[in-house]
C-alpha positions as CSV (number, residue, x, y, z in Angstrom):
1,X,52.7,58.8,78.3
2,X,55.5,57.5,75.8
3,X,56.9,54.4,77.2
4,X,61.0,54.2,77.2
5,X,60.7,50.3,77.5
6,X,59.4,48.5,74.2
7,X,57.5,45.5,75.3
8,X,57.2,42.2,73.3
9,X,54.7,40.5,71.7
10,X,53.9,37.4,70.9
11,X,54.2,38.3,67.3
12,X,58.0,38.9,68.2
13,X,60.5,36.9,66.7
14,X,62.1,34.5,69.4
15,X,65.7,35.7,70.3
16,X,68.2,33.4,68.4
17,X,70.9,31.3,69.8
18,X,73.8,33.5,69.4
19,X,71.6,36.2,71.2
20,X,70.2,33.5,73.7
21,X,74.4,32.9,73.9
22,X,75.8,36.2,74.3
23,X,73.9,37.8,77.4
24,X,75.8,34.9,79.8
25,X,79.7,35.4,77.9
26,X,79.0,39.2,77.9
27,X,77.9,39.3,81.6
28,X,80.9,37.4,82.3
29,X,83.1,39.1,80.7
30,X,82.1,43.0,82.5
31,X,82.2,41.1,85.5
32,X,85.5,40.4,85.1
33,X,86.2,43.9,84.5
34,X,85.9,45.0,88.1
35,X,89.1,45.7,88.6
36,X,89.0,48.2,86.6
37,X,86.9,50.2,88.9
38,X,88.4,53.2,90.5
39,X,88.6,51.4,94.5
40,X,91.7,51.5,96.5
41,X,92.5,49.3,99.4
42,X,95.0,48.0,101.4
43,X,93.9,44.9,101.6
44,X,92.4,42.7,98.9
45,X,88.1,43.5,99.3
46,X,87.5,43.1,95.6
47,X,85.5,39.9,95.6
48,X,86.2,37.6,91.7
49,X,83.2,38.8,90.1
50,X,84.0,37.3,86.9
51,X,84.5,34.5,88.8
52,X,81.1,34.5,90.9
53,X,79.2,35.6,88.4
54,X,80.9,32.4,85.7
55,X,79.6,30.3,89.1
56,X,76.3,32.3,89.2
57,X,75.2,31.0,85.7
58,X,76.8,27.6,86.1
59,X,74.7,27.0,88.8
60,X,71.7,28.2,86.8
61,X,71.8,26.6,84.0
62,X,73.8,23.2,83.6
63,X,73.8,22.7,80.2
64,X,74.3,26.5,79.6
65,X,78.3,26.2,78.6
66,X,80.4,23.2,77.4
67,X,83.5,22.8,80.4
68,X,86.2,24.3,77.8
69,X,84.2,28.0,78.1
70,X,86.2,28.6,81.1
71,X,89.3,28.8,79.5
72,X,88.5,31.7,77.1
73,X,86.5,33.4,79.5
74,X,89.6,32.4,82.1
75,X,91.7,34.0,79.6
76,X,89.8,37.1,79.7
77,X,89.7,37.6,83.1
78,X,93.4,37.2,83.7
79,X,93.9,40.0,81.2
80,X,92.9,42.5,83.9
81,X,92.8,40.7,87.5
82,X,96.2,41.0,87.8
83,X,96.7,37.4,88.3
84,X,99.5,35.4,86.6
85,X,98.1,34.5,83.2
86,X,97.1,31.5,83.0
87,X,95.4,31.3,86.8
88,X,91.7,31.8,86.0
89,X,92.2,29.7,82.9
90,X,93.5,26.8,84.9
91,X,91.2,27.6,88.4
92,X,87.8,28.0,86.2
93,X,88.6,24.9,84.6
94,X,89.1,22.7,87.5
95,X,86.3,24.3,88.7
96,X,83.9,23.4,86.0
97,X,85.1,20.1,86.1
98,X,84.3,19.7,89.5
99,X,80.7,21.2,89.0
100,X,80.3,18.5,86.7
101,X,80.9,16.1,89.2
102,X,78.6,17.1,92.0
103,X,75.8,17.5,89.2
104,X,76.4,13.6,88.6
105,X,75.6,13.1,92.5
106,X,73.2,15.6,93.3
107,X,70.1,14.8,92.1
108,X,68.3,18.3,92.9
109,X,69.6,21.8,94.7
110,X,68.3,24.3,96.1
111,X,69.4,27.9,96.9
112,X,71.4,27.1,100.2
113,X,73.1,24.4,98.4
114,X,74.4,26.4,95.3
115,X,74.8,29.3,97.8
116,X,77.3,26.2,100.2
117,X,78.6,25.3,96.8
118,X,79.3,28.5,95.8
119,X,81.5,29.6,99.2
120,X,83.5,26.0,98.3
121,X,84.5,27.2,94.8
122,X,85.1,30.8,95.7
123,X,87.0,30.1,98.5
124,X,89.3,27.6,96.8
125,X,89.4,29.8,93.6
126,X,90.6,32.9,95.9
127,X,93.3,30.5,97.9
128,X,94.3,28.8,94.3
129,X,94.9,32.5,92.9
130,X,97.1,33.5,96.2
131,X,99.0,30.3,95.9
132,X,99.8,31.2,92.1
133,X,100.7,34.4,92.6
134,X,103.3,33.6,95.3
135,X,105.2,31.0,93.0
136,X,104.8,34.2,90.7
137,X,106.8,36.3,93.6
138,X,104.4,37.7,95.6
139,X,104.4,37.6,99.4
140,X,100.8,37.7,101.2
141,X,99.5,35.8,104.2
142,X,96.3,33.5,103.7
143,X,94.2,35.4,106.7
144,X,94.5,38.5,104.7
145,X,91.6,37.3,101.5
146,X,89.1,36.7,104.9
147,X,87.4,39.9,104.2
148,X,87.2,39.5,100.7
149,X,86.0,35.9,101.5
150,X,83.3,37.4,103.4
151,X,82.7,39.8,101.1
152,X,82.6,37.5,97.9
153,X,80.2,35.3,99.7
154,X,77.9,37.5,101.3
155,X,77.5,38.9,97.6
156,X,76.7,36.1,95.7
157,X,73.2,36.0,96.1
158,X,73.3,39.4,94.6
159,X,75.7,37.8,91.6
160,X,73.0,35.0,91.1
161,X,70.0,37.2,91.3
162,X,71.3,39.5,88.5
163,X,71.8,36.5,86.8
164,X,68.8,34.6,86.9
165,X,67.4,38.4,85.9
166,X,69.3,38.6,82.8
167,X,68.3,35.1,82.1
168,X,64.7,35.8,82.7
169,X,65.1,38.4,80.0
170,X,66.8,37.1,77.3
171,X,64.0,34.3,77.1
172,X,61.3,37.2,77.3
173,X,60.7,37.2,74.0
């Protein structure tokens, strides 16, 4: 039988750093391509994907991304959120920042806390983004991202599982 998967050796060449670099930006940046997907609603369900999954790999690895990587990745994502431009430059930011400051309290985590720290940032990134975009002109009340609250965090284990997947594999070699 012809296998579809090549496996590595040990005779492999290790993966270099821009490789080792890419798999996290490039998951990023598809994640925060979701909109794109063909889903109608009349109410906001899409959970920030880009968003969780930028959180998913924070979480993962602390020294994975200097704090200014939010604001091209931020850049990207307001390209095709819809948001303001600008927002998920600003709110990924700010929320890097912030990550840095519980990792100088916290000596250890575990899953329930990233998963606690997780619903923190996503709620305040998805209440940040509503308040931009009414100062932008548009006219929605708070209660109405609940479901996509509940959606984003009941999802992010999933976010963070693909994650520490794709990290797994991209230190295969």
């Amino acid at each position: 039988m012809i296998a579809l998967v090549r496996r590595h050796t040990r005779f492999d060449p290790p993966p270099s750093a821009l490789e080792r670099q890419l798999v996290p930006v490039v998951s990023v940046m598809l994640a925060s391509l979701a909109p794109l997907l063909p889903f109608v609603a009349t109410e906001p369900l899409l959970p920030p994907f880009g968003f969780m999954t930028l959180l998913a790999w924070r979480l993962l690895r602390v020294d994975l991304w200097p704090v200014w990587a939010a604001l091209p990745l931020g850049a990207f994502d307001d390209l095709f959120s819809g948001q303001p431009i600008g927002s998920a430059m600003a709110i990924w930011t700010v929320a890097l920042l912030v990550l840095e400051a519980v990792d100088g309290r916290l000596v250890w985590r575990d899953h329930w806390q990233n998963w606690a720290i997780a619903a923190c940032a996503i709620a305040l990134e998805l209440l940040f983004a509503l308040g931009l975009a009414m100062v932008g002109g548009g006219a929605t009340a708070p209660w109405f991202l609940l479901p996509q609250f509940v959606l984003s965090i009941l999802l992010f284990p999933v976010v963070a599982r693909i994650c520490a997947s794709l990290d797994r594999r991209r230190f295969a070699r």
